[in-house]
C-alpha positions, 0 to 999 in steps of 0.5 A, spaced: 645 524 690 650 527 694 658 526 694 663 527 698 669 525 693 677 526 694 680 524 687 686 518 689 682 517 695 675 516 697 668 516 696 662 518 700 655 517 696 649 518 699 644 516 694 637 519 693 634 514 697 639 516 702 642 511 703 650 512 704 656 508 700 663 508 701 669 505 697 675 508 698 682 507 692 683 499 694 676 498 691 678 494 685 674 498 681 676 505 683 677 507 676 670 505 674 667 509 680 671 515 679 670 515 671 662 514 675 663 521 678 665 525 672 659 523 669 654 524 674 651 517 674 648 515 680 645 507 678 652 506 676 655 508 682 652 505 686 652 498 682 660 499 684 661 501 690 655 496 693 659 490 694 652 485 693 650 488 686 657 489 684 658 481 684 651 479 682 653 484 676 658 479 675 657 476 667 649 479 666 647 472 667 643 474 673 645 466 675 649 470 681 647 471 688 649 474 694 646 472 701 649 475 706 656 472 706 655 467 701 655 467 693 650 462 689 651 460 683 644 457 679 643 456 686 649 452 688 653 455 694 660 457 691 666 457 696 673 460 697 677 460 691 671 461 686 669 466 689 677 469 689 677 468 683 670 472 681 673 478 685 680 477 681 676 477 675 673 483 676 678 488 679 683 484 673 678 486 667 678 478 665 673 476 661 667 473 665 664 469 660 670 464 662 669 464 668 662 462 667 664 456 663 669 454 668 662 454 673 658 451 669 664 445 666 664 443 674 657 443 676 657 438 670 661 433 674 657 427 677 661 426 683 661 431 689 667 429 693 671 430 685 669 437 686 669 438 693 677 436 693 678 441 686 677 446 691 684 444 694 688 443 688 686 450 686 689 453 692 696 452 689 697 458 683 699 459 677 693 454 674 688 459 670 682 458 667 682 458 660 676 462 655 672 456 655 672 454 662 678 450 663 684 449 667 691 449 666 696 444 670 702 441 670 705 434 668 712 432 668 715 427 663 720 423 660 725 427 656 721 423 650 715 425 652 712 419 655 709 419 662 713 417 668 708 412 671 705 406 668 698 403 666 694 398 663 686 402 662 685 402 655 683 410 652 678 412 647 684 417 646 691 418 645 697 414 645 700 408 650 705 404 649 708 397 649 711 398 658 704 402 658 707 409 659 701 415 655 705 419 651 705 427 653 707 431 645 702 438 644 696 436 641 695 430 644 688 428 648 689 423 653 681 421 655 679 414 659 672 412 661 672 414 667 670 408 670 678 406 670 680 411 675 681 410 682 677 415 686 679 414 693 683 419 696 687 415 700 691 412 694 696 417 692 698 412 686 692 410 683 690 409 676 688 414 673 690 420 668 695 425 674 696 432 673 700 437 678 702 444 681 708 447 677 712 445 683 709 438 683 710 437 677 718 440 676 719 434 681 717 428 676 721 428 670 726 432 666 720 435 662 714 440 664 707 439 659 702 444 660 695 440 661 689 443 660 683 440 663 676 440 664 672 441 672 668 436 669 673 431 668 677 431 675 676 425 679 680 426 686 684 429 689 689 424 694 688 427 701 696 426 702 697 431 697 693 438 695 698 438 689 696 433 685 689 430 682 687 424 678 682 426 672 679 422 666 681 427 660 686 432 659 690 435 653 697 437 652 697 445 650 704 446 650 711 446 654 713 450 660 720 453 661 724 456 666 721 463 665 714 462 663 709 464 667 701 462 666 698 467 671 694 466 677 687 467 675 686 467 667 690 466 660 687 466 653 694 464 650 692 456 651 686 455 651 683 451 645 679 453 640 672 453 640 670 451 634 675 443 635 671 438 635 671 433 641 672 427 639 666 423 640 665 418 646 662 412 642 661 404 644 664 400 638 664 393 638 672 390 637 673 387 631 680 382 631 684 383 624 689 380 621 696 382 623 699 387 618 706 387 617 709 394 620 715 397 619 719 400 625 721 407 626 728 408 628 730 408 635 723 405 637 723 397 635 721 397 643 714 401 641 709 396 639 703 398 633 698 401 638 693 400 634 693 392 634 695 392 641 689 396 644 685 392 639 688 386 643 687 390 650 680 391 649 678 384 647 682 381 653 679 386 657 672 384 656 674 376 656 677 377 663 671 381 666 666 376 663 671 370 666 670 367 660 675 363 657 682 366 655 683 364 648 690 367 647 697 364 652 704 366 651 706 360 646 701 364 641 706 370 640 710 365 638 706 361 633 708 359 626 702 360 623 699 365 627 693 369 624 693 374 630 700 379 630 704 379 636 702 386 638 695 384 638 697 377 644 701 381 648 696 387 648 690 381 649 694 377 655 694 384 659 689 386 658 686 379 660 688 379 667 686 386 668 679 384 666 680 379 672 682 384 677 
């Protein structure tokens, strides 16, 4: 091994198989190829200033390639902001393990063109990956935490009101099948679970949530917007103010414990229940109890889609004898006419 090394500046390595490197300062791990040199060590030098072993080092899992110009992962071809974002990792000390998931969540997705239009939406900055591999973004709100926009699909997970709106507090999963949102580009204002850029997101209500979301959950990203997409599940970490700043490639502050439990994705039969007398909380008589309207949803939902016949009308809400709640008959007739669509 022969070096030419002019400490702060550059590094010419001819190795013993006299093969010649070079790197110079801007390399991101000139501190790492200088640390090399004072220990003498040849195989990590080379490891470091070869850009190919460099990036195929990356996590030890050997899953990354490198041929050519292109990097692999577990054979997939990864594309520009992956890419950018391993490089990031690795001249930032980030841990890689995070990285690895982020990769590993997104192959999970079962729709190409979901993670082709990722691509875009993470071109925009200040949404970093998490220790366990997800995304954080953005979502304006309501000042009382519900969304601004409305809808009728029914959740597995989370809170929806009466007018439709989802509430948005820290600590809430808001999951839908994904066979209710819109997976076509050219419809900005689809349904689905929308999530924006920090600026998008600043324009839609007085309020800014961090969301975080798994790739494996993105839907589509509008082809009028590279700033906003639509996914099936996210879960609100915390609120942004005006002197927050994530980062651009990792943070640790908001990512989920490993050890919470996903709430399990389960079929379950709809059972109709008496109506239960339910006191109202201050300042929400509008709110419905969600409970017995969700149940009402879901079982309109199923009549509709089957076109059988509807077993509730308006003039049920207002029967004397009624068996069913009001909240149960007005959860049930929208849903019902959703079923129909």
């Amino acid at each position: 091994m022969n070096i030419t090394y002019i400490p702060g500046r550059s590094i010419t390595l001819v190795t013993s198989k006299f093969k010649v490197l070079t790197a110079s300062k801007d390399n991101p791990n000139w501190s790492k190829i200088e640390a090399a040199v004072k220990a003498n060590d040849e195989q990590t030098l080379i490891n470091l200033i070869s850009p190919k072993k460099y990036v195929e080092g990356f996590g030890n899992t050997g899953k990354i390639e490198v041929r050519g110009s292109d990097v692999f992962y577990r054979g997939e071809k990864l594309f520009g902001e992956d890419v950018n974002r391993i490089f990031a990792y690795l001249s930032s000390g980030a841990p890689e393990a995070s990285m690895l998931k982020f990769l590993d969540a997104k192959f999970k997705n079962v729709d190409t063109n979901s993670v082709t239009s990722l691509y875009r939406f993470l071109e925009n900055k200040e949404m970093p990956i998490t220790d366990n591999g997800t995304v954080l973004g953005f979502k304006g709100v309501r000042s009382d935490l519900y969304s601004v926009h409305t809808g009728q699909e029914p959740l597995i997970s989370g809170v929806r009101r009466s007018d439709g709106s989802i509430l948005n507090d820290i600590g809430e999963t808001v999951w839908m099948e994904r066979r209710y949102v819109d997976c076509n580009a050219n419809n900005p204002c689809g349904p689905g679970l929308h999530i924006g850029s920090r600026r998008y997101a600043k324009g839609w209500g007085p309020r800014v949530m961090v969301v975080e979301f798994s790739p494996e959950d993105v839907c589509m990203v509008p082809n009028n917007s590279c700033e906003v997409l639509r996914v099936n599940k996210y879960r609100i970490v915390g609120e942004l103010t005006e002197g927050d700043y994530l980062g651009e490639t990792y943070n640790g502050d908001y990512s989920r414990p490993v050890e919470t439990p996903e709430p399990e994705e389960v079929e379950v039969e709809v059972v109709i229940e008496p109506a239960k007398t339910v006191s109202k909380t201050p300042n929400r008589e509008n709110i419905f109890n969600i409970s017995n309207w969700s149940r009402g949803q879901a079982e309109g939902f199923k009549d509709g889609k089957a076109h059988a016949k509807r077993k509730f009308y308006e003039v049920d809400k207002g029967s004397t004898f009624k068996k069913y709640s009001k909240e149960f008959i007005n959860g049930y007739l929208v849903g019902y006419k959703d079923g129909r669509k």
